[in-house]
C-alpha positions as CSV (number, residue, x, y, z in Angstrom):
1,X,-3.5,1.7,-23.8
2,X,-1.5,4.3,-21.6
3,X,-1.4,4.3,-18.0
4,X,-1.0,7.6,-15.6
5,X,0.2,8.0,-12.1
6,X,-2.3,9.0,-9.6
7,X,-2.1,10.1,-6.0
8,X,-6.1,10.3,-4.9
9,X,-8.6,7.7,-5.6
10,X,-12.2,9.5,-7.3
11,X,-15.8,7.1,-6.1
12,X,-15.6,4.8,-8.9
13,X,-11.4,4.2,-8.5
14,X,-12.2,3.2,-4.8
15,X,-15.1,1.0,-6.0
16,X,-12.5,-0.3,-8.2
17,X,-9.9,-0.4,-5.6
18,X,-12.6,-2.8,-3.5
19,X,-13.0,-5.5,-6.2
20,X,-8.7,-5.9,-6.3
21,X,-8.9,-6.4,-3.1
22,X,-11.3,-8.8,-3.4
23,X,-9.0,-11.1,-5.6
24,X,-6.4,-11.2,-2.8
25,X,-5.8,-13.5,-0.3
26,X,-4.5,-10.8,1.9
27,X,-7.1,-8.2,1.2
28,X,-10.5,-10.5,0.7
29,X,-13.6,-9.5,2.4
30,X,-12.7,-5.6,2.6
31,X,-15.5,-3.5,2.5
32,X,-16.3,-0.3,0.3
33,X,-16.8,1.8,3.9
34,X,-13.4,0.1,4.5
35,X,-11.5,0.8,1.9
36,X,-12.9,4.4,1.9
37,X,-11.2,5.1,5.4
38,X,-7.9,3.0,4.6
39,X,-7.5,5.2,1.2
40,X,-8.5,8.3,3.1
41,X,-6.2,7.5,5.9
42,X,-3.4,6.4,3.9
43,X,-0.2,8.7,4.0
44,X,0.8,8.7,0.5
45,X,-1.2,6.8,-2.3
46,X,-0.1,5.7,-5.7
47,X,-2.1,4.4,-8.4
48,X,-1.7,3.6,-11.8
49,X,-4.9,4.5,-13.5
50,X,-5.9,3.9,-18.0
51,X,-5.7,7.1,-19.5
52,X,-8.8,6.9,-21.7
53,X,-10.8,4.9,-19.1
54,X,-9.7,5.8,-15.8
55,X,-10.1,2.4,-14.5
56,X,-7.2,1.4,-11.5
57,X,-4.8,-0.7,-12.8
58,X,-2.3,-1.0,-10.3
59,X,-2.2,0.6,-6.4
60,X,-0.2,0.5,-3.1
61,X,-0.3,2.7,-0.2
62,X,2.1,3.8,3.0
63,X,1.6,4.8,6.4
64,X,4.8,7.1,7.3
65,X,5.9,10.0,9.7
66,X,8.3,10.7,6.4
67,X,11.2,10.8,8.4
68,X,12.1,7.3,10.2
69,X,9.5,4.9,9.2
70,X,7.5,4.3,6.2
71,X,5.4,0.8,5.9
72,X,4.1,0.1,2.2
73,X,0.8,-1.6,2.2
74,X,-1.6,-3.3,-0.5
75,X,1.0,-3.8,-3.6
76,X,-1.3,-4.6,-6.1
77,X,-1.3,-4.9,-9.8
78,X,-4.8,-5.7,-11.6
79,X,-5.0,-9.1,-13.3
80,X,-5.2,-7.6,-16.8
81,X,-1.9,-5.7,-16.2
82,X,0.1,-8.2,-14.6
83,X,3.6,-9.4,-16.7
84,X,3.9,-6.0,-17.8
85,X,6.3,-4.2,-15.8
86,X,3.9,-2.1,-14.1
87,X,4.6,-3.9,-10.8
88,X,7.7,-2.3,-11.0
89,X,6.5,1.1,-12.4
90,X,4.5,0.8,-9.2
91,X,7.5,0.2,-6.4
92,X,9.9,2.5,-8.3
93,X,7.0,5.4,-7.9
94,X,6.6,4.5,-4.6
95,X,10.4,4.9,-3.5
96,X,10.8,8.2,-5.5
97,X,7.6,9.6,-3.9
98,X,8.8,13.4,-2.6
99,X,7.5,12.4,0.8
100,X,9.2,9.3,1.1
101,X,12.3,10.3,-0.9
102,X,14.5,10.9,2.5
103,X,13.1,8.7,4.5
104,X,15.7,6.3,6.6
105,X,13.5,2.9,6.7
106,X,11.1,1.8,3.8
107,X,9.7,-1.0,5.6
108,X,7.0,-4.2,4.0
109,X,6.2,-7.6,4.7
110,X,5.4,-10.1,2.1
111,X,5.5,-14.1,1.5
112,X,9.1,-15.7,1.0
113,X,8.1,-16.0,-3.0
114,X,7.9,-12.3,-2.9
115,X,11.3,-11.5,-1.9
116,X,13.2,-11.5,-4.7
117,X,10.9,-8.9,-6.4
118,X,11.4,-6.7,-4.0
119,X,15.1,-7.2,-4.0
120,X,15.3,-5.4,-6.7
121,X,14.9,-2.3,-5.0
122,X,17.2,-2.9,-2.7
123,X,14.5,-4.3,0.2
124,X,16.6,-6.9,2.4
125,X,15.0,-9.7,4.2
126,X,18.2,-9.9,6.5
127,X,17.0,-8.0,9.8
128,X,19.0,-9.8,12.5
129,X,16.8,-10.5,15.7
130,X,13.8,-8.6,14.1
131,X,10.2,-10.0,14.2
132,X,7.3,-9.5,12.4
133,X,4.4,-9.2,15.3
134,X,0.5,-8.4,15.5
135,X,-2.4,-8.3,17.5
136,X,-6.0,-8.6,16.7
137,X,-8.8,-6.4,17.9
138,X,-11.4,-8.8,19.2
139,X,-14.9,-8.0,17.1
140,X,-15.8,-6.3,20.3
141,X,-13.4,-3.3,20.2
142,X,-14.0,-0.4,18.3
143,X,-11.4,0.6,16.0
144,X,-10.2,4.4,15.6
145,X,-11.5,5.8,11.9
146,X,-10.1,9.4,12.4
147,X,-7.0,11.2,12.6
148,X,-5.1,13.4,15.7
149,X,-6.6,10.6,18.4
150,X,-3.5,11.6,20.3
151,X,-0.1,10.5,20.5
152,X,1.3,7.3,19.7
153,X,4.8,6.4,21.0
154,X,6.7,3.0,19.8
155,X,10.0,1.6,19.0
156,X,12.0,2.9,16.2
């Protein structure tokens, strides 16, 4: 069975899409109204897709401003594909996107086990003083689902 590279997500990939998540510890309890608006919102989107089915086989996703900073999200190869190489299909695609192609800092976060797959591309874990941070929205405060809610400024 051959696979294809896609860049948008039809209904039923998203559908899809939801049920990976699903089998992730990282991704688990995701919605389909979710995943709608984190697919939509996405900067650049890769999936591997079957050829004769269509079914998603393999996905990531990146937030960048395709100059300084691009984060890689979601990394995720379907059970049925895994040991395969399409992991790597995946990354490599991701890297050589055209919009990401030039862009100074390719940036993810992932567990220690993880590393060395992604040395492979030449991803470092060495960062000096650097910290991964985050902050939680309380369930209380409403969280922005559209684009152009004015400008955001932060450390490069």
């Amino acid at each position: 069975m051959g696979l294809h590279q896609v860049h948008r997500l039809d209904d039923a990939q998203v559908a899809q899409l939801v049920m990976l998540f699903q089998q992730e510890w990282w991704t688990r309890g995701r919605t389909l109204e979710e995943t709608r608006a984190i697919v939509e919102h996405s900067d650049v989107v890769v999936g591997f897709v079957e050829s004769g089915s269509g079914r998603l086989a393999a996905f990531a996703r990146v937030l960048t401003d395709r100059v300084i900073k691009a984060l890689i999200f979601d990394v995720m190869v379907a059970a049925e594909h895994r040991g395969a190489g399409l992991g790597r299909r995946l990354m490599q695609a991701v890297i050589e996107h055209p919009e990401l192609r030039h862009v100074r800092h390719i940036e993810l976060y992932c567990k220690s086990e993880l590393i060395p797959f992604y040395e492979q591309f030449a991803f470092t874990a060495e960062l000096g003083d650097l910290h991964f941070m985050r902050r939680t929205a309380t369930s209380g405060e409403p969280h922005v689902t559209t684009r152009g809610a004015g400008p955001a400024f932060g450390l490069g």
